[in-house]
C-alpha positions as CSV (number, residue, x, y, z in Angstrom):
1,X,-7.4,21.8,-10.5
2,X,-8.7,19.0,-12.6
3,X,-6.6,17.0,-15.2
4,X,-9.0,16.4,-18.8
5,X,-7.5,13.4,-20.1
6,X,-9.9,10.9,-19.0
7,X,-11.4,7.4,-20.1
8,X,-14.3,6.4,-18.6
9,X,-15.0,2.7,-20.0
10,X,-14.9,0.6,-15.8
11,X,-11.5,1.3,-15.7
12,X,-10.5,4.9,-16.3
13,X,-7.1,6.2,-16.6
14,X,-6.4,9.9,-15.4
15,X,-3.0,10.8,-16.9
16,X,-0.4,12.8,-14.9
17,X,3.4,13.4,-15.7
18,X,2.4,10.0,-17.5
19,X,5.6,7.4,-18.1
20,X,5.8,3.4,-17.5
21,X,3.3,0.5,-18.8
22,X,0.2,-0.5,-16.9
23,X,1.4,-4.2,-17.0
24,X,3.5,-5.5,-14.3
25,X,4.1,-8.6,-12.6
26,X,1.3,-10.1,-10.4
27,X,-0.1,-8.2,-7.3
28,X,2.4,-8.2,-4.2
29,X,1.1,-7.6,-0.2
30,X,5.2,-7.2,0.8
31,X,6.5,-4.2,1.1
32,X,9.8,-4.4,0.2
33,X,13.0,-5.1,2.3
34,X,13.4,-3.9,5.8
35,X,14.6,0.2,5.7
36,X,13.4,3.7,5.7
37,X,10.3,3.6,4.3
38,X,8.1,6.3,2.6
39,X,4.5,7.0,3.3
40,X,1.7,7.3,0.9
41,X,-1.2,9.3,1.6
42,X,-4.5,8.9,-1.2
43,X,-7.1,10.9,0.0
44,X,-10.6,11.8,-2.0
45,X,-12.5,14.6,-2.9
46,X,-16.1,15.5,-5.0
47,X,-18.0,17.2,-7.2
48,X,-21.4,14.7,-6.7
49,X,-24.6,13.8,-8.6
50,X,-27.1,16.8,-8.1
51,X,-30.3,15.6,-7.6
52,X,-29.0,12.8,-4.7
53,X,-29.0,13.4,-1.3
54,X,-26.0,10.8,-0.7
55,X,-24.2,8.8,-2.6
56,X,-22.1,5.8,-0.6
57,X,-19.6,4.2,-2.5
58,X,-17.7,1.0,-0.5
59,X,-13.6,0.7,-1.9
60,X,-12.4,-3.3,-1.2
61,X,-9.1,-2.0,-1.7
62,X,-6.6,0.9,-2.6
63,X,-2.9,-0.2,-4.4
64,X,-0.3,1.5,-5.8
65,X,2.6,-0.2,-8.4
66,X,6.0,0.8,-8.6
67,X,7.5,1.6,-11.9
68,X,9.9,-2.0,-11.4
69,X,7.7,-3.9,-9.3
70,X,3.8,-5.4,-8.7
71,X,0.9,-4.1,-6.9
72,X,1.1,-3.1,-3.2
73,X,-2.1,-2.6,-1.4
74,X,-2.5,0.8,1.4
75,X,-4.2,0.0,4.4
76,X,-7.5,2.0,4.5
77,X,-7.8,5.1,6.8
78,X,-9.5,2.9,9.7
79,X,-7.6,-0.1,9.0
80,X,-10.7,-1.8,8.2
81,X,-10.9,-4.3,5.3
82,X,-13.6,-2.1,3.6
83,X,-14.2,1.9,3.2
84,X,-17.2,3.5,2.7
85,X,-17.9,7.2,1.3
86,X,-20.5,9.5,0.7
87,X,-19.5,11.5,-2.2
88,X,-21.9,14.2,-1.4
89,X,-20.1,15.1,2.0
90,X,-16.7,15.2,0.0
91,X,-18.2,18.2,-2.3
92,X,-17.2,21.9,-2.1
93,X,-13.5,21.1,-1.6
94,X,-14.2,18.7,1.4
95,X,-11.5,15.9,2.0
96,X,-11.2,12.9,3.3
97,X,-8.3,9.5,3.7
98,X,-9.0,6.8,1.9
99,X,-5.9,4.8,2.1
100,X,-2.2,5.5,4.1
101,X,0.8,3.7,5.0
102,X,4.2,3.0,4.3
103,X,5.6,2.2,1.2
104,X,8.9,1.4,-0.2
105,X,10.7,4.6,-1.8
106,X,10.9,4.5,-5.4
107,X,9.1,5.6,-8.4
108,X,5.3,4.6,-8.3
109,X,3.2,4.7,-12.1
110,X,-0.1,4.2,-11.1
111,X,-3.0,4.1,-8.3
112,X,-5.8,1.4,-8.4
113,X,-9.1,1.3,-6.6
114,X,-11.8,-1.2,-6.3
115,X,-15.1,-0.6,-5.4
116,X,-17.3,-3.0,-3.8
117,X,-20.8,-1.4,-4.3
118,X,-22.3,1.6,-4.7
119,X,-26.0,3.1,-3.4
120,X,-27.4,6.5,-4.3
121,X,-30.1,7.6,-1.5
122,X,-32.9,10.3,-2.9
123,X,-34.9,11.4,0.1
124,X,-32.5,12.1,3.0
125,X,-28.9,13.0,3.7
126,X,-26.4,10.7,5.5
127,X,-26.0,11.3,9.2
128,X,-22.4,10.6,9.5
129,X,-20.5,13.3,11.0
130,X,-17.3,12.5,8.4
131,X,-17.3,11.6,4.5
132,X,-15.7,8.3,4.8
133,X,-15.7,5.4,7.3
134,X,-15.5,1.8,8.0
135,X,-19.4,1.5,7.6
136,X,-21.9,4.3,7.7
137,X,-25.9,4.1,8.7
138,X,-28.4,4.3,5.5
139,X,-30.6,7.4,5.7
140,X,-34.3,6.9,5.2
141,X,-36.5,6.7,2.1
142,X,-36.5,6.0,-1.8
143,X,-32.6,4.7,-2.7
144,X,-31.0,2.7,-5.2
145,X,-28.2,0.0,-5.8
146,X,-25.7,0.8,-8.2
147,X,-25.1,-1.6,-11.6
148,X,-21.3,-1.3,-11.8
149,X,-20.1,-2.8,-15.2
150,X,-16.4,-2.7,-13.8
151,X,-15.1,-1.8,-10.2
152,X,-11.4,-1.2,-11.0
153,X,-10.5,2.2,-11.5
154,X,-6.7,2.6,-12.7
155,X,-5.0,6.4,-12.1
156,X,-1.8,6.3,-14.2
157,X,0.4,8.9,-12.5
158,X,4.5,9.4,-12.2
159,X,5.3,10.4,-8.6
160,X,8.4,9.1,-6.2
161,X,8.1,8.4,-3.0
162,X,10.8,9.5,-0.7
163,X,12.5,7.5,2.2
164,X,11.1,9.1,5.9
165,X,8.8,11.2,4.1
166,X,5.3,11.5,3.3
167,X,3.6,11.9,-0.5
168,X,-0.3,12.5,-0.5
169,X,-2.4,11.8,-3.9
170,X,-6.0,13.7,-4.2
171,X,-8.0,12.2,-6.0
172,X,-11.1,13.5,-7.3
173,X,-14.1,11.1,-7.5
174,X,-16.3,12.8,-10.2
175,X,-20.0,11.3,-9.4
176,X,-21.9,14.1,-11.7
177,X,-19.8,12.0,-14.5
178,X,-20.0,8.5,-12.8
179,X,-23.7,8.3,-12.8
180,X,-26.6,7.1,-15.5
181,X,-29.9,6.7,-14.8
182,X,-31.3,4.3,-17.2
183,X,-35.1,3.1,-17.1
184,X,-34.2,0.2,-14.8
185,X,-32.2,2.2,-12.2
186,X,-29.2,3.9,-11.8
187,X,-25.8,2.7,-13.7
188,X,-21.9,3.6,-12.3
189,X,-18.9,3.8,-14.7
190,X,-16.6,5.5,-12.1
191,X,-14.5,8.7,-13.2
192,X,-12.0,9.4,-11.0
193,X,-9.1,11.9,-11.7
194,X,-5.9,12.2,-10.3
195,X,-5.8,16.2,-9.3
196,X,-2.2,16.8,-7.5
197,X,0.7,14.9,-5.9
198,X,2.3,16.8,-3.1
């Protein structure tokens, strides 16, 4: 399932249940007082650029804002300070973590990603036996650095997360949409959807 109200423009907003205001106070590591605490799961999914063979895209970070509070960022999947994916691994319904950890129950309003770079690879596939990790080997041949006008991507989404359980966000990186090639190279203005909260 894919949601259709999207704006692709650096940041893009992918509307679901859609309430709150994408202002809020400034970004926040804490997690809240000490308690139960709920755990937030974002993981990613694809439907790539045809004519690459991979397509590695490196997230600096993964957030999420409560409806009454500031930003609080997820630990990646590795607990690395960077994660790197190949969208064309994630395609056909393929799935893998970007971010999890605990969070402080409550209403959340929106999901935000940065991305670090982005390289598309024309010759080879990658060699890395998962989708995502901490850093991945470049396959051989002809390849290309992404121009990224903007690197935030804002998901504006209504979902609650619930004290000593888990809530898991999939989120569908759309790199058929993301991708422009211009006469210098190639160009990324990344569309990412927000497809279910379960």
């Amino acid at each position: 399932m894919r949601l259709t109200s999207v704006l692709a423009a650096g940041a893009v907003l992918a509307t679901f249940a859609c309430s709150g205001s994408p202002s809020g106070p400034s970004d926040s590591s804490a997690s809240g007082p000490s308690g139960s605490m709920g755990t937030m799961n974002v993981r990613l999914t694809d439907s790539p650029y045809g004519s690459a063979r991979a397509v590695f895209v490196t997230f600096s970070e993964v957030s999420a804002q409560r409806a009454d509070g500031g930003w609080t960022r997820l630990p990646f999947a590795d607990g690395s300070t960077t994660r790197t994916c190949d969208l064309k691994k994630l395609q056909n319904s393929a799935q893998d973590v970007l971010g999890t950890g605990p969070l402080t129950p409550g209403q959340y309003n929106w999901i935000r990603l940065q991305i670090q770079s982005a390289k598309i690879y024309l010759d080879a596939p990658s060699t890395s036996p998962t989708p995502c990790a901490a850093s991945m080997a470049e396959p051989p041949g002809a390849a290309s650095v992404f121009t990224i006008p903007s690197g935030e991507v804002k998901l504006n989404g209504t979902f609650t997360l619930t004290a000593g359980a888990a809530t898991t966000l999939l989120l569908d990186f759309d790199g058929e949409s993301s991708i422009e090639k211009t006469g210098s190279g190639y160009l990324m203005n990344p569309v990412v959807r927000l497809v279910s909260v379960q």
